[in-house]
N, C-alpha and C positions, 0 to 999 in steps of 0.2 A: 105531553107536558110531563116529564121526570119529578117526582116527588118522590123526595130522602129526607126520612126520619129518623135525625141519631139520640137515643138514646144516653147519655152517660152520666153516671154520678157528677154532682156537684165539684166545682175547683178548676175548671178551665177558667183560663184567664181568654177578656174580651180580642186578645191577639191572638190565641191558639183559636179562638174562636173561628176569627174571621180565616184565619190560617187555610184552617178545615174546609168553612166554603170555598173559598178561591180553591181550593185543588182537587173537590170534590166536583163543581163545576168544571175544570180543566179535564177531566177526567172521562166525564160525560161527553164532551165536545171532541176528545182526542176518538175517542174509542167507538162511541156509537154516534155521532155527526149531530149532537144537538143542539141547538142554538141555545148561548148565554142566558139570554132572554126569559125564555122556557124552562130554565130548571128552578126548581125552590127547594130549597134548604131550610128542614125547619129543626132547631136543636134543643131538646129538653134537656134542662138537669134535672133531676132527680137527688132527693137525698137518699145519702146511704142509709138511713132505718126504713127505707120504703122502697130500697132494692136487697133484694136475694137470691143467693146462691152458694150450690156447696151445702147445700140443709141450713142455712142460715142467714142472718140481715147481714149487709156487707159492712156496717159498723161493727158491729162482734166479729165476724170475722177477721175487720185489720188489728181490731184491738187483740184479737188472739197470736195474730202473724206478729204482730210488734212486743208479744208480751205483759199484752196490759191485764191479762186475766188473771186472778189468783191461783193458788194452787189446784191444780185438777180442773177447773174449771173451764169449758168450753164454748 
């Protein structure tokens, strides 16, 4: 029984969503022969102040990539 846990910050929408399974299932069935049935798909969001990475929460980090920071600030 295939169990996939993704992971990703917050902001998929409920079609990208389902997107994901349907082709993550296809994938499983193409490749290693398992039946529809049998896989599960479980998908967390997470928010970005409670993911990190790069030394930092991934909110400060977009706010730095976007320029939200003040001067020097990181």
């Amino acid at each position: 029984m295939p169990y996939i846990n993704l992971q990703v910050t917050k902001g998929a929408t409920r079609e990208q969503k389902a997107q994901i399974v349907k082709e993550f299932t296809e994938t499983l069935v193409d490749i290693l022969g398992k039946k529809p049935e049998h896989i599960h798909i479980v998908i967390q969001e997470i928010e970005e102040e409670n993911w990190g990475f790069a030394g930092m929460l991934t909110d400060d980090y977009r706010k730095r990539e976007n320029g939200e920071f003040g001067n020097g600030e990181s």
